[in-house]
DOLUM-7669 format. One line per field, with one value per residue: residue number from 1; residue in three letters; y, x, z of N, C-alpha, C in turn. Coordinates in Angstrom, 3 decimals. Layout:
REM residues N
n: NUM;...
res: ala;...
n_y: Y;...
n_x: X;...
n_z: Z;...
ca_y: Y;...
ca_x: X;...
ca_z: Z;...
c_y: Y;...
c_x: X;...
c_z: Z;...
***
This chain:
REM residues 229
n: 1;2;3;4;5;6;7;8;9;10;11;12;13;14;15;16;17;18;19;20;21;22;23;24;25;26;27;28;29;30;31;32;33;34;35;36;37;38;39;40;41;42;43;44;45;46;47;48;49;50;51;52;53;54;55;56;57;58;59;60;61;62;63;64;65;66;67;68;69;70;71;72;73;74;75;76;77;78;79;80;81;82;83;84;85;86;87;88;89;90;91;92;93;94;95;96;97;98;99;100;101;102;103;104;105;106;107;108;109;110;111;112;113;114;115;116;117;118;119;120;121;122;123;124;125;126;127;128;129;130;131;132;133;134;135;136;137;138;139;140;141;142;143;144;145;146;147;148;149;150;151;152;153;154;155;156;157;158;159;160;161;162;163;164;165;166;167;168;169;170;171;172;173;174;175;176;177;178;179;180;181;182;183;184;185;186;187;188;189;190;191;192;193;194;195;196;197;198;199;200;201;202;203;204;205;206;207;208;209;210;211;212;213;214;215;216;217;218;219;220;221;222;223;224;225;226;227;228;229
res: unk;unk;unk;unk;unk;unk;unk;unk;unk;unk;unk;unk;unk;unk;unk;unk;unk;unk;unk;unk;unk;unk;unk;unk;unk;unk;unk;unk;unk;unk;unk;unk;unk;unk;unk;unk;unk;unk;unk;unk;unk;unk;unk;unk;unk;unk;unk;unk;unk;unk;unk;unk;unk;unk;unk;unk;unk;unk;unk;unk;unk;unk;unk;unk;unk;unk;unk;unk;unk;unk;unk;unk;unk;unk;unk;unk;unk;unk;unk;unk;unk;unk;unk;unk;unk;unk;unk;unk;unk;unk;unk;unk;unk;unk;unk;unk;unk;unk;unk;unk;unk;unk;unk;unk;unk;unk;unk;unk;unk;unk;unk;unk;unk;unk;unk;unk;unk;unk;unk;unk;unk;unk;unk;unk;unk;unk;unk;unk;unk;unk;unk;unk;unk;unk;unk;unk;unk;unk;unk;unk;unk;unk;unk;unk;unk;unk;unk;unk;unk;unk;unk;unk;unk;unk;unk;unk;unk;unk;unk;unk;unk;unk;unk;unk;unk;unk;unk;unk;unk;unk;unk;unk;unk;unk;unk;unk;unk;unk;unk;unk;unk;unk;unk;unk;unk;unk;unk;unk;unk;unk;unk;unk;unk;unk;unk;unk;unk;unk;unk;unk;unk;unk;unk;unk;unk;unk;unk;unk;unk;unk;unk;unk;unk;unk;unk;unk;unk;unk;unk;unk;unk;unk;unk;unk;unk;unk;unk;unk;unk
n_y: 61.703;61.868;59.350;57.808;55.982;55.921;55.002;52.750;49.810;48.496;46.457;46.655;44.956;44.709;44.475;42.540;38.445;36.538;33.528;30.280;28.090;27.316;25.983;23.255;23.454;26.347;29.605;31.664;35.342;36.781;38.924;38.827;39.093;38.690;40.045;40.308;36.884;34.112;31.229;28.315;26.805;24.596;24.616;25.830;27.230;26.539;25.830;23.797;24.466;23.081;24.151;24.369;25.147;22.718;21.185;19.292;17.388;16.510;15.801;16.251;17.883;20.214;21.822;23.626;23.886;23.386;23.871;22.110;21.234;18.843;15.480;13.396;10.342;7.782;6.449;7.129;8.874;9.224;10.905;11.119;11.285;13.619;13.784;16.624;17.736;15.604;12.905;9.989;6.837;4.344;0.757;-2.586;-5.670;-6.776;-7.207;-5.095;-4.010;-1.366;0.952;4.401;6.222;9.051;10.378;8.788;8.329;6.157;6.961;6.245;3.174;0.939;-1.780;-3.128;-4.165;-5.943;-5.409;-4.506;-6.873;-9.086;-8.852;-9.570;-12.240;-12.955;-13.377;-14.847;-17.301;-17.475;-17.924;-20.118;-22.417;-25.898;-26.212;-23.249;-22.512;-19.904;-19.523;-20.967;-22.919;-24.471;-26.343;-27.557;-28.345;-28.174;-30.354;-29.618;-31.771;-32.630;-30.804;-29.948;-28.198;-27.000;-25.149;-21.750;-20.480;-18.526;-17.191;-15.454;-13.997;-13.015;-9.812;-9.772;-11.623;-12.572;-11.280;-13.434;-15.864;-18.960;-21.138;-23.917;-23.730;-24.642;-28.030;-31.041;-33.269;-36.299;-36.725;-39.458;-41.710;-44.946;-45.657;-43.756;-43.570;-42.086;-40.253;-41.411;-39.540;-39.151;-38.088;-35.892;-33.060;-29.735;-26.352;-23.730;-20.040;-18.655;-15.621;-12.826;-10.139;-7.288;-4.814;-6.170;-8.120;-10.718;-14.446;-15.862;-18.935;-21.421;-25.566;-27.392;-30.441;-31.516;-33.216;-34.002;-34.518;-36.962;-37.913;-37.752;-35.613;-34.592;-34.390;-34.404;-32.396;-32.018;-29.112;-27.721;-24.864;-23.894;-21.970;-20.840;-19.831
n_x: 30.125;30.757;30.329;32.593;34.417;36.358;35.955;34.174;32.857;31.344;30.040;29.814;27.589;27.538;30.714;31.565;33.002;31.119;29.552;29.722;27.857;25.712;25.651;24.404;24.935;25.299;24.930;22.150;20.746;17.806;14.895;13.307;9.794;10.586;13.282;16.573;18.135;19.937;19.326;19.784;20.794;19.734;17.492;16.386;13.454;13.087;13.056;16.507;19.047;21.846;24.602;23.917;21.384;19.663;17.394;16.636;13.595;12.978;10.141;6.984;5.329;2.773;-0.187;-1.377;-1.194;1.138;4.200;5.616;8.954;10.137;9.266;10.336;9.564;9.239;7.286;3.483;0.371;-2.912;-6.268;-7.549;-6.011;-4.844;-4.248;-3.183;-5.513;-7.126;-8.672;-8.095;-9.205;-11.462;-12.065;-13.419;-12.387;-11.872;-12.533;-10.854;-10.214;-9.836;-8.134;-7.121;-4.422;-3.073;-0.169;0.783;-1.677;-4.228;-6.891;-9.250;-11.206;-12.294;-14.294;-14.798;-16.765;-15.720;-13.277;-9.773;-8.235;-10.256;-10.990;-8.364;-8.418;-10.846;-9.955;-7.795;-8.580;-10.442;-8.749;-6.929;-8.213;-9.662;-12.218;-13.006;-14.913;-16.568;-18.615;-20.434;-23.257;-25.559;-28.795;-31.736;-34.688;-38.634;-41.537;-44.211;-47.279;-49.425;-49.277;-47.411;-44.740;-41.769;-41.492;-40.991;-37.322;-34.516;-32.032;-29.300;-26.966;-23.365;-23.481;-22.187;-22.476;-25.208;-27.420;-26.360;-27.032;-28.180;-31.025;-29.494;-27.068;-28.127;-28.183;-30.327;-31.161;-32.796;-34.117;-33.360;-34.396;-34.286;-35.646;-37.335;-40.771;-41.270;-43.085;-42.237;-40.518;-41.916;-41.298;-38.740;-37.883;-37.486;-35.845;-38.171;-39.449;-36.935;-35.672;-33.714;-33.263;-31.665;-32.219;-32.075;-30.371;-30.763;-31.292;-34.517;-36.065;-37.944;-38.793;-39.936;-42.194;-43.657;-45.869;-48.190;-47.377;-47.881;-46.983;-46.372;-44.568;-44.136;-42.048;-38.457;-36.078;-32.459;-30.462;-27.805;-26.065;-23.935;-21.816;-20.032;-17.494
n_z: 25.643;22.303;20.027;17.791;14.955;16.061;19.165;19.205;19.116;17.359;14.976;11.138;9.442;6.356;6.580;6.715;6.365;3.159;4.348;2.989;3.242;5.775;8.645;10.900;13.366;13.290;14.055;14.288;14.550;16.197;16.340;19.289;21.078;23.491;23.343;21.402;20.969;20.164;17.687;16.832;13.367;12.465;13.844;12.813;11.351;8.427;5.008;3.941;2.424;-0.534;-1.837;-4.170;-4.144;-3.521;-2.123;0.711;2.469;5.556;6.726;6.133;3.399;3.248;0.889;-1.027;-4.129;-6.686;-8.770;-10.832;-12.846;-13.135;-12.257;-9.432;-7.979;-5.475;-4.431;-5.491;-5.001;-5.132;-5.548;-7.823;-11.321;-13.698;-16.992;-19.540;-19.328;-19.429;-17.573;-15.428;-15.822;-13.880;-14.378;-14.087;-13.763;-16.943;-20.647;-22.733;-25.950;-26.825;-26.176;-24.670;-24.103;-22.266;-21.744;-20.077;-18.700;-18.236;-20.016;-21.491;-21.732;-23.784;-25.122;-28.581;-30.893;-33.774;-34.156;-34.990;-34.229;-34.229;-36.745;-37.872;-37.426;-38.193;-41.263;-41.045;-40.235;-42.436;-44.497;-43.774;-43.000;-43.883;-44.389;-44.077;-42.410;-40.553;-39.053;-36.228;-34.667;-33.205;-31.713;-30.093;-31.804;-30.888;-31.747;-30.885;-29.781;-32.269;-34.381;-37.003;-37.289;-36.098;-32.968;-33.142;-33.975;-32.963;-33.161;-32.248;-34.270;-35.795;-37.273;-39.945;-41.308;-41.008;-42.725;-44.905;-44.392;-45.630;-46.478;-46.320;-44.927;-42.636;-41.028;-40.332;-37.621;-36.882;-33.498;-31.717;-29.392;-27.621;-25.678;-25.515;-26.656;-29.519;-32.867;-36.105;-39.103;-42.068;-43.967;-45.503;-43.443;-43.620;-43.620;-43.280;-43.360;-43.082;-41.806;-41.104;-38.779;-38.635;-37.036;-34.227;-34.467;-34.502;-35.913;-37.027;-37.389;-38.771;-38.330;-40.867;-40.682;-42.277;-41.604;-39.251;-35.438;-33.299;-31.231;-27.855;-25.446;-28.497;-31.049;-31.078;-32.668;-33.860;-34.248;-36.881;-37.499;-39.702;-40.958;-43.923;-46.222
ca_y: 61.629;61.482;58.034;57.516;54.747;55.510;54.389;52.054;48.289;47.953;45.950;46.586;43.403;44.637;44.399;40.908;38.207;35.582;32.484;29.071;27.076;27.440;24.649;22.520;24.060;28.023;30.399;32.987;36.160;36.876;40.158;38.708;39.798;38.756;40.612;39.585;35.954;33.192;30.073;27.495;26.762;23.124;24.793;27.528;26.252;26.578;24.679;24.069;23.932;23.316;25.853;24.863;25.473;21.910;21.197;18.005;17.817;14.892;15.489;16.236;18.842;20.373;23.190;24.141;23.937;23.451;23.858;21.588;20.794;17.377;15.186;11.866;9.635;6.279;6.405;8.153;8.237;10.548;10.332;10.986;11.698;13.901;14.266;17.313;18.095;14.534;12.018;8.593;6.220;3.244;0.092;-3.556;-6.411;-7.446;-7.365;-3.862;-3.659;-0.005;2.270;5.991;6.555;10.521;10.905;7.210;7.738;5.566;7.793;6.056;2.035;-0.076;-3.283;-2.494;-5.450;-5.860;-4.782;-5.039;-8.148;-9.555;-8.956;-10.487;-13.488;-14.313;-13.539;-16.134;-18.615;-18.182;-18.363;-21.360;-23.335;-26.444;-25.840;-21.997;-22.210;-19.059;-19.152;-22.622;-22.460;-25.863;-26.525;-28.446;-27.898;-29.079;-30.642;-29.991;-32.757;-31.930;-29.593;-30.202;-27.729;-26.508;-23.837;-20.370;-20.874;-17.512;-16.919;-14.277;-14.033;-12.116;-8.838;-9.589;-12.675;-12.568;-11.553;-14.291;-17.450;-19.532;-22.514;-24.977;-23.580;-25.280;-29.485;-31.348;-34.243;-36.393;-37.093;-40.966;-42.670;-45.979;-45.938;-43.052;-43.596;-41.282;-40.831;-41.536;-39.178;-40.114;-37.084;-34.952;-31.985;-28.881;-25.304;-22.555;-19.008;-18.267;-14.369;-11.983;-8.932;-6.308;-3.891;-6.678;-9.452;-12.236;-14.915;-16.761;-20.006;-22.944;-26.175;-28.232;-31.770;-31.952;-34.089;-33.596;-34.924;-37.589;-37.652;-36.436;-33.877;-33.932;-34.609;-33.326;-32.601;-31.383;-28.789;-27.215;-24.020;-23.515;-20.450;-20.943;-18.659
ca_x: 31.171;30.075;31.281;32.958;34.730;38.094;35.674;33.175;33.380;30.150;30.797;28.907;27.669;28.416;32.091;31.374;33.249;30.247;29.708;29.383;27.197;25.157;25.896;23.381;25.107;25.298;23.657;21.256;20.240;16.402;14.549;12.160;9.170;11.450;14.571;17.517;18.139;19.773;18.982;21.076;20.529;18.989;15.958;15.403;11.919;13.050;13.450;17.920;19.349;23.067;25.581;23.174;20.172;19.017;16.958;16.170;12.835;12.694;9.049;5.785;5.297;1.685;-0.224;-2.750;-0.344;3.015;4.503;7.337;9.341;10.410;9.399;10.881;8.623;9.168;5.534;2.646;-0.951;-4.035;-7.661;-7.187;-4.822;-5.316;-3.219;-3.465;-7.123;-7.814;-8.564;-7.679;-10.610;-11.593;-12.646;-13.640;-11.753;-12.953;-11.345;-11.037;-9.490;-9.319;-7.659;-6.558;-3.188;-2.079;1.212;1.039;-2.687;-5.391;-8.019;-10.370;-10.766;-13.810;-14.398;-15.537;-16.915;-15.249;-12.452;-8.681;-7.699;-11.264;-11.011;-7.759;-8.432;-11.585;-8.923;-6.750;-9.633;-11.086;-7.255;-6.341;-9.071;-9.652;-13.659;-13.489;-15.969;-16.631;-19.582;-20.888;-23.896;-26.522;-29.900;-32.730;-35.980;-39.390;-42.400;-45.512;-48.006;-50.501;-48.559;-46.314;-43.878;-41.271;-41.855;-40.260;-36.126;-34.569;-30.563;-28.189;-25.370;-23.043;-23.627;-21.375;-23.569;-27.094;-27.820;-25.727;-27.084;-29.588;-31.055;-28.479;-26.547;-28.828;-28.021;-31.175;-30.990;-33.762;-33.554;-33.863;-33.968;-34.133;-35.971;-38.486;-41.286;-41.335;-43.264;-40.819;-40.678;-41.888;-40.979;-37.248;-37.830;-37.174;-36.132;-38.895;-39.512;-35.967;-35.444;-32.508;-33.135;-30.599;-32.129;-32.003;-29.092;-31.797;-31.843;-35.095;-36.457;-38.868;-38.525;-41.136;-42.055;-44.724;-46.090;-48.446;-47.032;-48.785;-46.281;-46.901;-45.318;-43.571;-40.504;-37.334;-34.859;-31.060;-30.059;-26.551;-26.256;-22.459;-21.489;-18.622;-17.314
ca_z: 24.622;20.774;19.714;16.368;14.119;16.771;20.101;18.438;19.011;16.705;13.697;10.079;8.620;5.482;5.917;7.734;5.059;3.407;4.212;2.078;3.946;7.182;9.052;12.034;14.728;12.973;15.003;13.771;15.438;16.100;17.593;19.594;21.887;24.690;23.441;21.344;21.306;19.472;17.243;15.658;12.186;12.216;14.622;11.931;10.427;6.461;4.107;3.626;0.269;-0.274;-2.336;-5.541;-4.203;-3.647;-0.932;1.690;3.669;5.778;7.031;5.133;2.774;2.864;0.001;-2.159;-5.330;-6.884;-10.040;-10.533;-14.109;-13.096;-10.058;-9.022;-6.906;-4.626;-4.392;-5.912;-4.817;-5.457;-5.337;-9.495;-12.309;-15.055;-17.557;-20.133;-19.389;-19.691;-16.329;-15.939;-15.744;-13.551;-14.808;-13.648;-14.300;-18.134;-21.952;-23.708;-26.615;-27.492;-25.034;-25.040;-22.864;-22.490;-21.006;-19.196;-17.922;-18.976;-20.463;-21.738;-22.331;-24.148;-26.134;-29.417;-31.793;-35.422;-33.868;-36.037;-33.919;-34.739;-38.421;-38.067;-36.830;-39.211;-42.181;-41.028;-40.178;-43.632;-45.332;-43.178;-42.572;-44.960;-44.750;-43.946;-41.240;-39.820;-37.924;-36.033;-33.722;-32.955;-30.895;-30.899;-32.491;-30.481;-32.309;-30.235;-30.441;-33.234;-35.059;-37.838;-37.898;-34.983;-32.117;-33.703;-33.587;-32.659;-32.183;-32.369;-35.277;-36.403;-38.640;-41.412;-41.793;-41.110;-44.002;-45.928;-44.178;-46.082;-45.628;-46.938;-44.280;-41.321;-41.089;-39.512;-37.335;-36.130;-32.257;-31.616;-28.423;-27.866;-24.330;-25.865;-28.197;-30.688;-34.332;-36.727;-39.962;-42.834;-45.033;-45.226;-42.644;-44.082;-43.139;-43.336;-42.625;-42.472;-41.367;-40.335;-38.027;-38.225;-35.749;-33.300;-34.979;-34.736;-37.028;-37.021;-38.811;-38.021;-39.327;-41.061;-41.029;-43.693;-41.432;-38.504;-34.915;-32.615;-30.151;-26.744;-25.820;-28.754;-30.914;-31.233;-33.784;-33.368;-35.880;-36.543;-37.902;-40.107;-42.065;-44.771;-47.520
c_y: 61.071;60.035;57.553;56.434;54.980;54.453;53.306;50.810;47.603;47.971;46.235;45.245;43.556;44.771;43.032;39.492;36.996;34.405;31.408;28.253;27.391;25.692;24.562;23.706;26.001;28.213;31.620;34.102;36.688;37.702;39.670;39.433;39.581;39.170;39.627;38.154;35.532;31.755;29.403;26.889;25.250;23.377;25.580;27.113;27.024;25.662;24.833;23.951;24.049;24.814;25.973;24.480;23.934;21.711;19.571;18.299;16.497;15.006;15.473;17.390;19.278;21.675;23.128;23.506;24.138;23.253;23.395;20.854;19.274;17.286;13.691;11.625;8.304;5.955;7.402;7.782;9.572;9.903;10.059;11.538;12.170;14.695;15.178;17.587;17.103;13.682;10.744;8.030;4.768;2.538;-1.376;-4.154;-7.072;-6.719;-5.788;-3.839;-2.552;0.946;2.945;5.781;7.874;10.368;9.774;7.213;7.626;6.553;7.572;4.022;1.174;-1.363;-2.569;-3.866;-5.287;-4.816;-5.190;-6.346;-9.626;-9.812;-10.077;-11.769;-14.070;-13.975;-14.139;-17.374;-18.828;-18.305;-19.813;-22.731;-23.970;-26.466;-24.347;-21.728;-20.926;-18.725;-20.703;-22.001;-24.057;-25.249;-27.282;-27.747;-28.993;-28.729;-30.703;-31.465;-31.947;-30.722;-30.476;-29.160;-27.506;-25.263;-22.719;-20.739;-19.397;-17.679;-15.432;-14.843;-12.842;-11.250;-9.023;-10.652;-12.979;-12.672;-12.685;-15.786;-17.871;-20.814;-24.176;-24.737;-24.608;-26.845;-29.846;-32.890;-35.060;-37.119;-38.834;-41.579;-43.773;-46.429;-45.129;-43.587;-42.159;-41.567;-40.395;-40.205;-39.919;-38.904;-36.643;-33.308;-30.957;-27.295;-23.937;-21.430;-18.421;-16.778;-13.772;-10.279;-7.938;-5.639;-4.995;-7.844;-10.474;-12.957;-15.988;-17.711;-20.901;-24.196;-27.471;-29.566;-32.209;-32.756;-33.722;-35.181;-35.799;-38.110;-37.533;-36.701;-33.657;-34.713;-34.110;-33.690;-31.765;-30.446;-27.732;-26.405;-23.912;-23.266;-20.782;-20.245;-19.550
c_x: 30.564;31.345;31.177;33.774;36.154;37.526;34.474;33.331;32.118;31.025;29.529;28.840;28.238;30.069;32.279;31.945;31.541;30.499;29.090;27.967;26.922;25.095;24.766;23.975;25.963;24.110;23.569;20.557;18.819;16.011;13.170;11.243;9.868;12.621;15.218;17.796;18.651;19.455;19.567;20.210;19.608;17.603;15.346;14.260;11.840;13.753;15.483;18.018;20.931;23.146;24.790;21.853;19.179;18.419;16.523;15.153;12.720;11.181;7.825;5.803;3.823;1.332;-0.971;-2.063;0.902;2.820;5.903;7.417;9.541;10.193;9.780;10.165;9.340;8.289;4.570;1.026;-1.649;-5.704;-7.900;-5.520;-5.399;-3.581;-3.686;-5.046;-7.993;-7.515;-8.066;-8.665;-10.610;-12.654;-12.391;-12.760;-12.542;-11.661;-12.194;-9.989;-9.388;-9.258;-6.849;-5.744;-2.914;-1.310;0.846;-0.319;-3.681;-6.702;-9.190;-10.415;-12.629;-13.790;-15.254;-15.479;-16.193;-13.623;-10.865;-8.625;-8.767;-10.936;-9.765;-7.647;-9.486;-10.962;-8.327;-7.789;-9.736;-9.541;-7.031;-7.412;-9.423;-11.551;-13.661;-15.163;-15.449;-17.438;-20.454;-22.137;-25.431;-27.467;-30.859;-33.965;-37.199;-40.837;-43.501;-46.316;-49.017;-50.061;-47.005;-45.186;-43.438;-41.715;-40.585;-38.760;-35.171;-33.144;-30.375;-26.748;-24.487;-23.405;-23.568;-22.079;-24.550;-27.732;-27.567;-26.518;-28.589;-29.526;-30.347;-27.652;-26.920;-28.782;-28.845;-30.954;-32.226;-33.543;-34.395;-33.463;-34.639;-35.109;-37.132;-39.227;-41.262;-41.771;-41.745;-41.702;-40.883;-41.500;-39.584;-37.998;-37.342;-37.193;-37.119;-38.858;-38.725;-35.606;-34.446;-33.379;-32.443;-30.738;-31.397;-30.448;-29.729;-32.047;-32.924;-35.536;-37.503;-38.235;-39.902;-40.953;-42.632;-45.887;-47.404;-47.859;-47.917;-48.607;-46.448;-45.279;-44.501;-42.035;-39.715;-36.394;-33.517;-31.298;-28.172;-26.071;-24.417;-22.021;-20.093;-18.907;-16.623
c_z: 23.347;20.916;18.220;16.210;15.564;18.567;20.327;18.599;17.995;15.167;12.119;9.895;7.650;5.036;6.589;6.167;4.932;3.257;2.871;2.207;5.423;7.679;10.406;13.366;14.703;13.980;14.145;14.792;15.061;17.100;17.377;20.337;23.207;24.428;22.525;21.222;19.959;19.044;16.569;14.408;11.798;13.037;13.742;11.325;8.929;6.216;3.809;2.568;0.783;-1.300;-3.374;-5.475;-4.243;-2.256;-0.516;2.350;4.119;6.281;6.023;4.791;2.566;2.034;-0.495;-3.514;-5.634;-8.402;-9.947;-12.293;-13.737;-11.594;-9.935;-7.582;-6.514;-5.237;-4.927;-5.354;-4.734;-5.876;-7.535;-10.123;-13.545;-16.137;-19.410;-20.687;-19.467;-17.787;-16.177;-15.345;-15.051;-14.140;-14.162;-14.515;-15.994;-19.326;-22.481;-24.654;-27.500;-26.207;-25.212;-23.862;-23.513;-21.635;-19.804;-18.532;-18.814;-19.398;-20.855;-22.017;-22.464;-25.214;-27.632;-30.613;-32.959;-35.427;-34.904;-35.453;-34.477;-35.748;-39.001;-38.494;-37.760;-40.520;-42.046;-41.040;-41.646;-44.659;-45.202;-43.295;-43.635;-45.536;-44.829;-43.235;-40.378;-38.540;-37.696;-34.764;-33.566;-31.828;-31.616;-30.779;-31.855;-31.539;-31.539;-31.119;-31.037;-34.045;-36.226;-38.550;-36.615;-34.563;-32.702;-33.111;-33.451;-32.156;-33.148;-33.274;-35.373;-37.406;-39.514;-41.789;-41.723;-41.937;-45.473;-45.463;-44.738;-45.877;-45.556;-45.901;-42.913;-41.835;-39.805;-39.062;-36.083;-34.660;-31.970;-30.198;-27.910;-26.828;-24.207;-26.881;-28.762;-32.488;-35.028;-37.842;-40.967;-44.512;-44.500;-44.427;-43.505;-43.479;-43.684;-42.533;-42.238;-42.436;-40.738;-40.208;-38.148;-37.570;-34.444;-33.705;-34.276;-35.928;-37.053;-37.725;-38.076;-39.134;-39.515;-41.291;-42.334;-42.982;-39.785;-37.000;-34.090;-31.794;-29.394;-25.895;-26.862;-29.599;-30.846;-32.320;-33.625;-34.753;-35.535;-37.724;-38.317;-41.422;-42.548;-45.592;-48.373
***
């Protein structure tokens, strides 16, 4: 017997009405290698979304790549971060004061001398300050025996002044103790040979007695090196 729409109990889907929402305990039909069979909707292995397409995963999400407009994190973690072709950079605990941020990641960060906060700060010194001392720096000076002038004196200054410091700048003081002998002076000490470096920012000097020493091993003299404008 041909069988038409009058002895037919088979239903079209498409006149089937649709649903809203697939619910945990919907069942879905699946043609398997064992025939026929169904599955309820919370076993189906996809991702759910409600009516607007939003979705929940409670386990782990693994991939090569994603493209997502906005993402809201708890937590974030990654071996790096780059943000617009740029990385974000590790660094030891220590002072940088010039650092690049793109789009919240650190990009780049270094100390850089003569920096604004620098400049600042010796513009207020030399405003404020009732001497305008900028630059202070002391040591002492040794007098081999038999020699009347000090062993070569050799520091490090600042740039902006190296070249400015002369010898009116350097205050000499002769070392006296009470429990040492020591020759006394019998002339004013004076600074010689005074030199600035700029490859290196060395400023060297000696300082003379006039006098030859007879000491052993030696006297000593304080001196105290302070730069005003």
């Amino acid at each position: 017997m041909a069988i038409d729409s009058t002895n037919s109990t088979t239903v079209s889907i498409l006149n089937l009405p649709s649903a809203q929402l697939a619910l945990g305990t919907d069942k879905l039909l699946l043609q398997t290698d064992n025939g026929t069979q169904v599955i309820t909707f919370e076993d189906f292995n996809v991702v759910k979304t409600d009516l607007y397409g939003n979705a929940t995963v409670l386990g782990s999400l693994t991939g090569n790549d994603a493209l997502l407009t906005t993402l809201t994190l708890n937590t974030l973690s990654a071996e790096s971060y780059t943000s617009n072709g740029k990385t974000g950079v590790n660094r030891s605990m220590s002072y940088y004061n010039r650092v690049e941020v793109t789009n919240g990641v650190v990009t780049s960060a270094t100390y850089v001398t003569g920096s604004p906060e620098y400049q600042a700060l010796l513009t207020t010194i030399r405003t404020t300050s009732s001497t305008n001392v900028v630059y202070e720096q002391t040591g002492t000076a040794v007098f081999q025996q038999g020699a009347s002038a000090s062993n070569i004196i050799g520091i490090s200054v600042p740039s902006d002044i190296g070249g400015l410091i002369r010898p009116y700048h350097i205050y000499l003081t002769p070392y006296y103790s009470p429990s040492v002998s020591y020759a006394a002076y019998n002339y004013m000490p004076r600074i010689q040979n005074l030199a600035y470096d700029a490859n290196t920012g060395v400023l060297s000097f000696v300082i003379n007695s006039l006098e030859i020493q007879s000491a052993a091993p030696g006297n000593l003299m304080y001196w105290r090196l302070v730069y005003y404008s």
